[in-house]
DORORO-210766 format. One record per residue: residue number from 1; chain; residue in three letters; x, y, z of N, C-alpha, C, O in turn. Coordinates in steps of 0.001 Angstrom, whole numbers, plus 524288, in hexadecimal, padded with zeros to 5 digits. Layout:
N
SITE num chaine residu   n.x   n.y   n.z  ca.x  ca.y  ca.z   c.x   c.y   c.z   o.x   o.y   o.z
SITE NUM      A    ALA     X     Y     Z     X     Y     Z     X     Y     Z     X     Y     Z
...
END
This chain:
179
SITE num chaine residu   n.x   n.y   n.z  ca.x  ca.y  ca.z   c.x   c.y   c.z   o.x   o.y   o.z
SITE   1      A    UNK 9D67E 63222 50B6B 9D9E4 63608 5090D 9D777 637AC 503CF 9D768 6341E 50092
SITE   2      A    UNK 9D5EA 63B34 5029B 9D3CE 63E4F 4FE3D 9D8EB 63D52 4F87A 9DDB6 63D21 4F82D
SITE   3      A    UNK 9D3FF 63CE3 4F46C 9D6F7 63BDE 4EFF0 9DCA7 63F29 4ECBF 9DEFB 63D72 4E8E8
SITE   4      A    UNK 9DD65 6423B 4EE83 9E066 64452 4EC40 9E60C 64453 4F199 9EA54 6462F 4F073
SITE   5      A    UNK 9E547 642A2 4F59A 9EA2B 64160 4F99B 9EB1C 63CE2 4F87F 9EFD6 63C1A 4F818
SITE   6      A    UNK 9E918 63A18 4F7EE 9EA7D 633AB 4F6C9 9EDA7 633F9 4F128 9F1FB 631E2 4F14B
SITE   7      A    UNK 9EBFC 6367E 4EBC1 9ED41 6373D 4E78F 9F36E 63924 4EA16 9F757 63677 4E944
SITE   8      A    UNK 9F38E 63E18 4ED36 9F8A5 640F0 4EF22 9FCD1 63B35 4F162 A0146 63A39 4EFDE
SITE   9      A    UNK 9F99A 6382E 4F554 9FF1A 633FF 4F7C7 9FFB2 6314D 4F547 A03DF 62EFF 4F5E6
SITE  10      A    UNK 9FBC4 62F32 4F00A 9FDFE 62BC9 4ED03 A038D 62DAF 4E7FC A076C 62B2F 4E69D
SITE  11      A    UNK A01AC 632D4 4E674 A0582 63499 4E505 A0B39 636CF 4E633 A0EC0 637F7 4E323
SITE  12      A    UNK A0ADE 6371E 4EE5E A0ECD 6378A 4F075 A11F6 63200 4EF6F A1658 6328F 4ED89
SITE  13      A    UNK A109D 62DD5 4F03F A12BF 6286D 4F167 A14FB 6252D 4EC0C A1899 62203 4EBFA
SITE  14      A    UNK A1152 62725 4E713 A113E 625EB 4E24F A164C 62989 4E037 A1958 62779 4DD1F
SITE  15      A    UNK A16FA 62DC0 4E189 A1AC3 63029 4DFEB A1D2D 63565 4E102 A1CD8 63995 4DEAB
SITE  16      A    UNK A20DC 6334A 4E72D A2183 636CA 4EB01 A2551 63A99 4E93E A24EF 63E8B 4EBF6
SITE  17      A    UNK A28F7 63B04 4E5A8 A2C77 63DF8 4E4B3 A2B1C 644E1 4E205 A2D9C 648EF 4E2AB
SITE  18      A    UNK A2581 643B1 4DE8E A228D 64761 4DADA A1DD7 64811 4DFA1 A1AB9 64B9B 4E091
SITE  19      A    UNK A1E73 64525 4E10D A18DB 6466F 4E44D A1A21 64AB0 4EA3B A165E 64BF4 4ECF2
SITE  20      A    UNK A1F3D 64C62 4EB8A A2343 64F60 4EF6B A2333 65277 4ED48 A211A 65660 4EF20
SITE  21      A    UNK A2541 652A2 4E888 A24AA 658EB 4E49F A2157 65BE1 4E34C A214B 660AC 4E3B0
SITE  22      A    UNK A1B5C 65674 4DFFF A15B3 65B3B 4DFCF A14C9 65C0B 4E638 A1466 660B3 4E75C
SITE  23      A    UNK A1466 658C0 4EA45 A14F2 65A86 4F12E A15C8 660BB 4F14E A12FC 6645C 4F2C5
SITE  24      A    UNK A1B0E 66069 4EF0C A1CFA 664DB 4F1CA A1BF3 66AE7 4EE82 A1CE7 66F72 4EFC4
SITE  25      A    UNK A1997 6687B 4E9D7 A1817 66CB5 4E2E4 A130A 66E58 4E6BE A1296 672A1 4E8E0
SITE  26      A    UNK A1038 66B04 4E70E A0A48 66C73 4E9ED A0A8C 66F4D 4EC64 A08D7 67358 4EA6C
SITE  27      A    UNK A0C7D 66FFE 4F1E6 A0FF7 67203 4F6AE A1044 677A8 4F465 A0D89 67B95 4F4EA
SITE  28      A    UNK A1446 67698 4F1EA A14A7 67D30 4EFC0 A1074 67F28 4EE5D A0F7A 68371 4F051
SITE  29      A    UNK A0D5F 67D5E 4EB6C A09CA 68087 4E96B A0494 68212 4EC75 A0189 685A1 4EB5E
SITE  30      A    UNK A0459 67EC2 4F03F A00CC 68029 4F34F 9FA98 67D48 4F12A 9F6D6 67C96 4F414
SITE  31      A    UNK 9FABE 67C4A 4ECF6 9F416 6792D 4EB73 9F52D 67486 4E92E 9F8DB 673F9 4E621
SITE  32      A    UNK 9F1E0 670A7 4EA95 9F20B 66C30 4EA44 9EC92 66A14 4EBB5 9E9A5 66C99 4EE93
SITE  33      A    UNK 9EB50 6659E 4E9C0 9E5E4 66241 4EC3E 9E9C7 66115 4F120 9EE53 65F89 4F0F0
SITE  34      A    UNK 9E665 66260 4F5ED 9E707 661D3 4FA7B 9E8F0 65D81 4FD11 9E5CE 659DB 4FD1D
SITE  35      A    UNK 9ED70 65CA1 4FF72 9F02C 65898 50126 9F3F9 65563 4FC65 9F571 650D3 4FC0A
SITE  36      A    UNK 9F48A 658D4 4F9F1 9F7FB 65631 4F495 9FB4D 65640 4F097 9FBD5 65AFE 4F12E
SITE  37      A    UNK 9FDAD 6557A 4ED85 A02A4 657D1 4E99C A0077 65924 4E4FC A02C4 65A0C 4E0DC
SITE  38      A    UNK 9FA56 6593C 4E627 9F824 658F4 4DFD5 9F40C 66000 4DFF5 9F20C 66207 4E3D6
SITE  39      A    UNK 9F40D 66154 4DC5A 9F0A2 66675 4DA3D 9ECBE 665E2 4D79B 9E94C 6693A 4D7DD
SITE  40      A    UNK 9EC37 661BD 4D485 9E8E2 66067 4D03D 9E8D1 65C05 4D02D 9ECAD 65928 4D002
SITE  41      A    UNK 9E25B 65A2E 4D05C 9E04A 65608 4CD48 9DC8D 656E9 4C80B 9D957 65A67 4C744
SITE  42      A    UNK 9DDF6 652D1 4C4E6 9D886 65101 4C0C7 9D6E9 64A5F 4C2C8 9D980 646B5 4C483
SITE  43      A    UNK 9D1E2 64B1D 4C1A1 9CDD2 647A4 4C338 9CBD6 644C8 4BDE9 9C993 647C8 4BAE8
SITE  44      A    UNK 9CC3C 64005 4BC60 9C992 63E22 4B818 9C731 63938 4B897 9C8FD 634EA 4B9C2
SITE  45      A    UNK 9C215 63AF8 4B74B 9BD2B 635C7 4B8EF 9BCE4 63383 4B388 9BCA2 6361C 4AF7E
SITE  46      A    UNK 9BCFF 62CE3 4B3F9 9BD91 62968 4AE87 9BF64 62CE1 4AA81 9BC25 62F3B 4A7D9
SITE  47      A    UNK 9C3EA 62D70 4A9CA 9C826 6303F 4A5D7 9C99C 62E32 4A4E2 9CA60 62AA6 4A80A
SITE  48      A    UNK 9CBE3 62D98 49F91 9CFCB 62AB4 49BB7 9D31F 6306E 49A49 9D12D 6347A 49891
SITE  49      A    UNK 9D823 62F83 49B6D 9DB3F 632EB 499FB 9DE8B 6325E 4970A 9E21A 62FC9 498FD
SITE  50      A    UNK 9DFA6 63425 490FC 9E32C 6324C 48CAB 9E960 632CA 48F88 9EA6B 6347F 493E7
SITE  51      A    UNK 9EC72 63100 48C12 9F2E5 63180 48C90 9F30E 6372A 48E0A 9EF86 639C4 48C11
SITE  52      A    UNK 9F6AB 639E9 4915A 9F95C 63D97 491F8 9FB6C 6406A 49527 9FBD2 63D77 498ED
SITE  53      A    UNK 9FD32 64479 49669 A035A 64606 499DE 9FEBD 64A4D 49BEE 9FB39 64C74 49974
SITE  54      A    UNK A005A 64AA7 4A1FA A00D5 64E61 4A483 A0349 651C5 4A53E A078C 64FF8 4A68F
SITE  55      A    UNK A037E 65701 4A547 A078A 65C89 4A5CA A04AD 65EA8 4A9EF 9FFF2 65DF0 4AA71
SITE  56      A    UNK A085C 66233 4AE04 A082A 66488 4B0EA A07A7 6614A 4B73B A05DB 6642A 4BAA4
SITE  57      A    UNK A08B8 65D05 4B891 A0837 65A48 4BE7B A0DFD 65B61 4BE0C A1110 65C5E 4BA7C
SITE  58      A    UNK A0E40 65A8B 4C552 A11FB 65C40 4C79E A154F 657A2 4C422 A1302 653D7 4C245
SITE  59      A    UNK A1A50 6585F 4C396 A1DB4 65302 4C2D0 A1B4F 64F34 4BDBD A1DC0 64BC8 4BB68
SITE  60      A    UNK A167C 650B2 4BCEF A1458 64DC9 4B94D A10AA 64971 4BBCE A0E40 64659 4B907
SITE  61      A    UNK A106A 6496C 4C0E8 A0DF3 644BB 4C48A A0835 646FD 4C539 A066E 64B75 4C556
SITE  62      A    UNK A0646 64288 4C599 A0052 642C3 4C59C 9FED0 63EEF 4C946 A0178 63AF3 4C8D7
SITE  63      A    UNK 9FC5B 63ECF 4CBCE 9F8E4 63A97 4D071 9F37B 6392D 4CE11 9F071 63CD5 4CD58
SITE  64      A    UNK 9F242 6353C 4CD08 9EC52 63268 4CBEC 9E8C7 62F2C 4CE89 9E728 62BEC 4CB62
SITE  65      A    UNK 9E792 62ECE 4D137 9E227 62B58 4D301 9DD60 62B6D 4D115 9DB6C 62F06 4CE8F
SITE  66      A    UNK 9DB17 626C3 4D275 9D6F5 625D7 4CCD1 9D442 6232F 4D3C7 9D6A5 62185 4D79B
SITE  67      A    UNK 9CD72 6240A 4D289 9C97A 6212B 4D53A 9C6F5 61FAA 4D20D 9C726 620EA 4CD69
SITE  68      A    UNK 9C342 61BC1 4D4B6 9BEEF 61A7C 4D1C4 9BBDB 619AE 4D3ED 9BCB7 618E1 4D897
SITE  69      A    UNK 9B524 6194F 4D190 9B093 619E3 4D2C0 9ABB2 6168A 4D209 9ABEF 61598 4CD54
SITE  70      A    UNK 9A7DF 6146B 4D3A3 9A459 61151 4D195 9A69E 60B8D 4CE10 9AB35 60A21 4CE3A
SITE  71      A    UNK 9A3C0 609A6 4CBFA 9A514 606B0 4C8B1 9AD26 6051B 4C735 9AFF6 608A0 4C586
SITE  72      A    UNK 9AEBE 600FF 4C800 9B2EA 6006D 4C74A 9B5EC 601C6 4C063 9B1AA 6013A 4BE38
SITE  73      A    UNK 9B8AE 602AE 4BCFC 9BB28 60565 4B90A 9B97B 5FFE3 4B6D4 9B90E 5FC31 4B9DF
SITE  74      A    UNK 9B886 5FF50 4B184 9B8A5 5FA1E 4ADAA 9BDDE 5F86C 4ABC6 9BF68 5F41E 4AA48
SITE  75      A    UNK 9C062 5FD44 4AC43 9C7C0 5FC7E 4A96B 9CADB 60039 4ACD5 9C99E 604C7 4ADC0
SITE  76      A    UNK 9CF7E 5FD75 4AEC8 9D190 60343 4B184 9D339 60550 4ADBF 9D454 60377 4A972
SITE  77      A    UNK 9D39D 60C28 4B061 9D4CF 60EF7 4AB7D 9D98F 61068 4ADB4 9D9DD 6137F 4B160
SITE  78      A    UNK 9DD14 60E6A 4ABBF 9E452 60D8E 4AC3E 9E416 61453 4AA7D 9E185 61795 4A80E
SITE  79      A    UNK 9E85B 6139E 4AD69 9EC43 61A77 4ABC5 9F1AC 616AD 4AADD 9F34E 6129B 4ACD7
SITE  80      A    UNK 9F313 61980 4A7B3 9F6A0 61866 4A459 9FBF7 61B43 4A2B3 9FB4E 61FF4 4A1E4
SITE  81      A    UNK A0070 619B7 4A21B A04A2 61E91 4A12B A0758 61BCA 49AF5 A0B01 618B5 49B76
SITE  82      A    UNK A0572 61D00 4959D A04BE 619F6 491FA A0CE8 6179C 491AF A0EC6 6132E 491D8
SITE  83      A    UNK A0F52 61C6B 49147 A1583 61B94 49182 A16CE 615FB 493A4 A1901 6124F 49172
SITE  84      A    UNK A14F1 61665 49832 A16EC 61233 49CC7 A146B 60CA0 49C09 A157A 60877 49E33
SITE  85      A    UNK A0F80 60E4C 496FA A0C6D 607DC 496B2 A0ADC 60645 49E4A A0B2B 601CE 4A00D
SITE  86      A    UNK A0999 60A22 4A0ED A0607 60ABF 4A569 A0289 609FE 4A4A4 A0149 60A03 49FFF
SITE  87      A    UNK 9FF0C 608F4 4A827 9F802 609FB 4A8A9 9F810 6064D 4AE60 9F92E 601BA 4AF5B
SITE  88      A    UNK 9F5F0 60B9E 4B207 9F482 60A3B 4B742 9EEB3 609C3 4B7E1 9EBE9 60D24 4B5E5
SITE  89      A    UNK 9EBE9 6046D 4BB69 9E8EE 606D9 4BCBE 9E756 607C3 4C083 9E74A 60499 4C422
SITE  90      A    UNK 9E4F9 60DDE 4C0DF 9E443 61248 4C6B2 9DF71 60FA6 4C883 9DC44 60F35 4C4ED
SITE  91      A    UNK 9DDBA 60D94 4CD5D 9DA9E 60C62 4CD71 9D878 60F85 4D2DF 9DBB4 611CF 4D598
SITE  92      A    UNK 9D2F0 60F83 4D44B 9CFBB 6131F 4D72B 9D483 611B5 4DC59 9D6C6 60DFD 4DE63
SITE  93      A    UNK 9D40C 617F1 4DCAB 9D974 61A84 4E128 9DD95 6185C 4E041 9E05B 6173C 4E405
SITE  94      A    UNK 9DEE6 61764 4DC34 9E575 61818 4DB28 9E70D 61BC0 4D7B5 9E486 61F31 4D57F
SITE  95      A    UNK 9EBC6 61A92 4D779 9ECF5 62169 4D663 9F2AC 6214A 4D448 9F58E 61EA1 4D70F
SITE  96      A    UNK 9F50E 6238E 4CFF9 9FA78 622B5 4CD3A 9FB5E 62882 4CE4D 9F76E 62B13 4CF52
SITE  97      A    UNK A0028 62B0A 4CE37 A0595 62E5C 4CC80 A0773 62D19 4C5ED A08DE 62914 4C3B2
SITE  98      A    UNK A06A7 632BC 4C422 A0874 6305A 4C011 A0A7D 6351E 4BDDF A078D 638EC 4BDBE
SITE  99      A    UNK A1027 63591 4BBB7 A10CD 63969 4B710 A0F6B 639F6 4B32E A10B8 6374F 4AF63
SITE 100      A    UNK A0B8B 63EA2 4B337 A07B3 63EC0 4AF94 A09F4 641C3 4A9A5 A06C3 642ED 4A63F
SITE 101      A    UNK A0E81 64294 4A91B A1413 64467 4A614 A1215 63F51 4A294 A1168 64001 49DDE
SITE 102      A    UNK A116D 63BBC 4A42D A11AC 63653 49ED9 A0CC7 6364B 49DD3 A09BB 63859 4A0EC
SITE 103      A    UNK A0AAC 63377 49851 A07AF 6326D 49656 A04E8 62FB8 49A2E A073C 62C93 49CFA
SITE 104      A    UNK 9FF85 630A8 49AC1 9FBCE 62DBF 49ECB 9F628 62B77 49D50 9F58A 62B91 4988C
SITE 105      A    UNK 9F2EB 629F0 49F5F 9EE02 62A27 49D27 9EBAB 625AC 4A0BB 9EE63 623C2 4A434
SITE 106      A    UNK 9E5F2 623D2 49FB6 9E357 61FE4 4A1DA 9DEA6 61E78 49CCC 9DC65 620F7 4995D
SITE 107      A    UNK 9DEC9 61994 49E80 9DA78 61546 49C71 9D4F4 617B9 49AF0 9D3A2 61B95 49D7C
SITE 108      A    UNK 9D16F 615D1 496E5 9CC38 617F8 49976 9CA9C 61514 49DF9 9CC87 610F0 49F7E
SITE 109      A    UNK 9C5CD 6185E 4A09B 9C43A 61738 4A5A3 9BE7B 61560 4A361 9BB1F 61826 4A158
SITE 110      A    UNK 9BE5F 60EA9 4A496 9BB0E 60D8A 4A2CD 9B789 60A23 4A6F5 9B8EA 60630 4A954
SITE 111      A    UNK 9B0E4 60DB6 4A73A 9AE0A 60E62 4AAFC 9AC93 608BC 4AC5B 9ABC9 6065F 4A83E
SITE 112      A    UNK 9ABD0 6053E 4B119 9A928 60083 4B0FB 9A30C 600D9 4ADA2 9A00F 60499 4AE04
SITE 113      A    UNK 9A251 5FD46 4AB33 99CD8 5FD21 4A7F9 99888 5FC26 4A967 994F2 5FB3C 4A656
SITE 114      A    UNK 997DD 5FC2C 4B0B5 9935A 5FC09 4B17C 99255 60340 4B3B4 98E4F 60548 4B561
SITE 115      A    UNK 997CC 605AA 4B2D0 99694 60CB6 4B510 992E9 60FA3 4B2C5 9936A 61116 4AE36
SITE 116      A    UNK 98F7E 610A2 4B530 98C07 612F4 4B3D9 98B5D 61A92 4B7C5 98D12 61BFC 4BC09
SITE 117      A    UNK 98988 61C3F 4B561 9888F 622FD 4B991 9882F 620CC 4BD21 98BAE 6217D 4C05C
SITE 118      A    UNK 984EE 61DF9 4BE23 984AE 61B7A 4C514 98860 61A6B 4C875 98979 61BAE 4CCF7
SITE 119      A    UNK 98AA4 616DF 4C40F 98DD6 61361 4C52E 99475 61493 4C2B3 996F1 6118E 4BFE6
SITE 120      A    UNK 995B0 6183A 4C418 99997 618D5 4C016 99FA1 6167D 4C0E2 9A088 6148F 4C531
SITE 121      A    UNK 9A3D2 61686 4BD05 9A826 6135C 4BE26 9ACD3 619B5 4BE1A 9ACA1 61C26 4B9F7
SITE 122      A    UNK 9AF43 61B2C 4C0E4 9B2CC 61F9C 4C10D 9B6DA 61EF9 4C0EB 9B757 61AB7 4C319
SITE 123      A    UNK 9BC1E 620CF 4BF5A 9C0AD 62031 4C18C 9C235 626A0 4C07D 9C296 62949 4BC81
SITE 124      A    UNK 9C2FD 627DB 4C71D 9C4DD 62D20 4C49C 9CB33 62C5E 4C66D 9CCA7 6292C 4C9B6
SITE 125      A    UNK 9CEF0 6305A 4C34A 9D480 62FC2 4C45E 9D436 63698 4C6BB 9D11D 63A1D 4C5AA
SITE 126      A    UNK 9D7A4 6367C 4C959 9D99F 63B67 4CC3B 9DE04 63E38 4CB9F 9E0A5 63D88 4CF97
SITE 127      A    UNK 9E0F5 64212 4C7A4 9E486 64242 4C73E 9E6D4 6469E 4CA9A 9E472 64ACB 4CAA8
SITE 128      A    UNK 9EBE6 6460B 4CDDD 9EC64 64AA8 4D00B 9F15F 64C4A 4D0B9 9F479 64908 4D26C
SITE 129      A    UNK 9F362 651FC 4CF7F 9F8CB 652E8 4CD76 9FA67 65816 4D006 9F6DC 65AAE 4D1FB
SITE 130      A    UNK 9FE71 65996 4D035 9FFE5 6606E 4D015 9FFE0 66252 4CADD A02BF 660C5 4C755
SITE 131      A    UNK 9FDD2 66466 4CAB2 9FEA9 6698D 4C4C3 A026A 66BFF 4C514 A01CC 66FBE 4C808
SITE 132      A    UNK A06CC 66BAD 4C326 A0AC5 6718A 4C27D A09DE 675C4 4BF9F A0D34 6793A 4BF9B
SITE 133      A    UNK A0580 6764C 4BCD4 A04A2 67B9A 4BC0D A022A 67E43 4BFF4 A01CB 68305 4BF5B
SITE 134      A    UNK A0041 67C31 4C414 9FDCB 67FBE 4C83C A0228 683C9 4CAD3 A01FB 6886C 4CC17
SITE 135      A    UNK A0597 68058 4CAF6 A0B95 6859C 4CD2E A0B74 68977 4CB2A A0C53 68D5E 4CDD6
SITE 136      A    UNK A0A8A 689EB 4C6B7 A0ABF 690AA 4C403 A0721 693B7 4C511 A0784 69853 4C3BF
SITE 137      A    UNK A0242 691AD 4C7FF 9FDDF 696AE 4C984 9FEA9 695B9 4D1A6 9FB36 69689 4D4E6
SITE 138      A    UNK A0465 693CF 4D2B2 A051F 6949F 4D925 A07F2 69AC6 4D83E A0A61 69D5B 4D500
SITE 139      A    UNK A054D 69B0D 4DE92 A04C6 6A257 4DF9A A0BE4 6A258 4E1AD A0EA3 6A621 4E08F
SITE 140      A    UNK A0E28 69D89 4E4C4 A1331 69DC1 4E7AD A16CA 69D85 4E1B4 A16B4 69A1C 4DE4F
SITE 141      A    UNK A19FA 6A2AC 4E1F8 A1BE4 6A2DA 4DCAF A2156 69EF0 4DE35 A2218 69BFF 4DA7A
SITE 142      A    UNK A24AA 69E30 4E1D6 A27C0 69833 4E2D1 A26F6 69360 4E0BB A2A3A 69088 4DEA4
SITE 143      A    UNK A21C7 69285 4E185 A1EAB 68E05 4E13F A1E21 68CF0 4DC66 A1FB2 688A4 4DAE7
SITE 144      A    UNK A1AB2 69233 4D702 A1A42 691BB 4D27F A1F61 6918C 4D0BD A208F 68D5D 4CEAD
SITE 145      A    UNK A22D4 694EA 4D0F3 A29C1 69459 4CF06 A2C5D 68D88 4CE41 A2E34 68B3C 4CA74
SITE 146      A    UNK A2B5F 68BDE 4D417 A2D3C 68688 4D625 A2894 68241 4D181 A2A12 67EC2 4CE8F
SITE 147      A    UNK A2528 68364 4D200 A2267 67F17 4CD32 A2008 6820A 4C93C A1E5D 67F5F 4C59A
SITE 148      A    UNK A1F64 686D1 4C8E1 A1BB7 68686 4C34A A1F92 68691 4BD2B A1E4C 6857A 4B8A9
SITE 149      A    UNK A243D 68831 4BF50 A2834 68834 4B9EB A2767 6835C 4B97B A24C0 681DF 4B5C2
SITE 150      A    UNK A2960 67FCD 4BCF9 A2A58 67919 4BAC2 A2543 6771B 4B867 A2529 67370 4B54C
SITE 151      A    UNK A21CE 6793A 4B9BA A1CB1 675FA 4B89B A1B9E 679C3 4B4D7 A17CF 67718 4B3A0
SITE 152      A    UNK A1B63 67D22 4B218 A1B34 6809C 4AC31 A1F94 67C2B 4A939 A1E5F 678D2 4A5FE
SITE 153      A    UNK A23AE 67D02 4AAE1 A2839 67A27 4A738 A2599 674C1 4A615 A245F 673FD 4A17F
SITE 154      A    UNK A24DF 67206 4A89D A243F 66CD5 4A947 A1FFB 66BBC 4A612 A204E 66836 4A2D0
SITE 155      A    UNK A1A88 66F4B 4A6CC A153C 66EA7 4A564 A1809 66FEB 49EEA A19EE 66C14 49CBA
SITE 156      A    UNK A1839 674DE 49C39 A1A6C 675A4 495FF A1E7B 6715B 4954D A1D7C 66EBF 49163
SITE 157      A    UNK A20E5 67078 496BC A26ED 66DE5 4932E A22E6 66731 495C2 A241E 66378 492F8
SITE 158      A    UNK A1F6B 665DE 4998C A1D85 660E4 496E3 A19DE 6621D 4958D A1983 65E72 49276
SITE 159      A    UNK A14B2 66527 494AF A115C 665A8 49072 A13AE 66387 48AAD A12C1 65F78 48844
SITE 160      A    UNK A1688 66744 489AE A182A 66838 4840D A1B9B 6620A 48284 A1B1C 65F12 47EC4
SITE 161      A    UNK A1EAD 661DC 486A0 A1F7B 65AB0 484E7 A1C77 656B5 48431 A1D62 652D4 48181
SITE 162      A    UNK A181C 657D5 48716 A14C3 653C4 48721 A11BF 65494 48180 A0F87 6510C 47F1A
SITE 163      A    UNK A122F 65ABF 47FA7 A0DD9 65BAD 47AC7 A116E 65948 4779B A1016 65518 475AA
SITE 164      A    UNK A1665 65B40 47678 A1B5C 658B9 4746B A1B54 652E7 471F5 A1C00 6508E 46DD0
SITE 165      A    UNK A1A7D 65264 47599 A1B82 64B21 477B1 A16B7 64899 472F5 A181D 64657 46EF2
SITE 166      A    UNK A0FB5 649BA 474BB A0C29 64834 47144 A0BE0 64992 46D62 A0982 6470A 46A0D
SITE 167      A    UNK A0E58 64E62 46C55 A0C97 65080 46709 A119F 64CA6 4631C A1083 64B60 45E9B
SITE 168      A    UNK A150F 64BB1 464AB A195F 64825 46207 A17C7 642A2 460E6 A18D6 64069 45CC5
SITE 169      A    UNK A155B 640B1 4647E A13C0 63BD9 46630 A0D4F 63B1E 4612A A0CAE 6378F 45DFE
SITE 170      A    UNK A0A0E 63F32 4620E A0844 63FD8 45E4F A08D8 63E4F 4585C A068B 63AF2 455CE
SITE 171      A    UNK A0D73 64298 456B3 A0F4F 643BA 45089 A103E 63F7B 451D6 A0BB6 63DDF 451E1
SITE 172      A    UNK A12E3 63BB2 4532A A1506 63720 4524C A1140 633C7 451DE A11C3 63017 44ED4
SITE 173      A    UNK A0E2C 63435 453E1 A098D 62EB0 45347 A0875 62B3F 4587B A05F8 6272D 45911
SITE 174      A    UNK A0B85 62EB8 45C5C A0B2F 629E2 46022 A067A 62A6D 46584 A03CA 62E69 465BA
SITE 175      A    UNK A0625 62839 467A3 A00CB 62817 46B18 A0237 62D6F 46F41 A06CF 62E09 4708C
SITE 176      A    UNK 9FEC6 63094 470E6 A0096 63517 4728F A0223 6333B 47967 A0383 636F1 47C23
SITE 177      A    UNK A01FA 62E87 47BB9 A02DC 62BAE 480C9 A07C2 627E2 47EF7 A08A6 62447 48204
SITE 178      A    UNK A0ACD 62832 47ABB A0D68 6228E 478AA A125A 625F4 479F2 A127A 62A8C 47887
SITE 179      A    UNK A16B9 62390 47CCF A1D39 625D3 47D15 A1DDE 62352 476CE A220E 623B2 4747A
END
């Protein structure tokens, strides 16, 4: 089963209630990675990704799977949800659901020390989501009506909270990942 269907049933089973709705968001819209609830992926090879919020996934849900390559990792590089005092670790073909609405992030990814070009140590993570801003450039004007208001509303009023939110958190002194 190709990587991005497996990503799809794990996210059916992981979290069937949101996962019926982007189902049926996709559906409408007609484009999607093929066989799936998702529109969009990002791909990140040995990434360290600081604290922070996602805007614009369906519901706020995000699907992740992480592989790996050559040489085994020296440290796993935990993903983390700092609020919750979480840190999972994803390990080659596994794969989390996660509302990406909360503060998030992962570990550095730190290479085994014998990786060399040859020999190298990888972990790539896979992220894969619906975009709700894609509704506003669908041609079925039902379709854009039925999601692109909610997903305009949703995308500004949490942008601006989320800018809200750090820029307060900021003036105050406090860690820009710290509730």
């Amino acid at each position: 089963m190709p990587l991005f269907q497996q990503l799809d049933a794990a996210y059916a089973a992981m979290i069937p209630g949101i996962y019926a709705q982007q189902r049926e968001a996709v559906g409408a819209l007609g484009a999607c990675i093929e066989g799936t609830a998702f529109s969009t992926a990002t791909i990140n090879l040995n990434f360290r990704t600081a604290a922070h919020r996602d805007i614009g996934s369906f519901h706020g849900y995000n699907m992740m799977g992480v592989l790996h390559s050559g040489l085994p990792l020296a440290a796993p590089a935990w993903f983390m949800l700092p609020r919750y005092k979480i840190a999972i670790d994803v390990r080659h073909r596994g794969a989390v659901a996660v509302n990406v609405h909360e503060w998030h992030c992962n570990a550095p990814v730190t290479e085994h020390p014998e990786a060399t070009r040859r020999s190298p140590s990888h972990r790539m993570s896979v992220v894969a989501y619906l975009r709700m801003p894609i509704f506003r450039a669908c041609p079925d004007e039902a379709v854009r009506q039925r999601f692109a208001a909610e997903c305009a509303n949703t995308h500004v009023q949490n942008h601006s909270r989320f800018h809200y939110e750090w820029r307060e958190r900021k003036a105050a002194g406090a860690g820009v990942g710290s509730s």
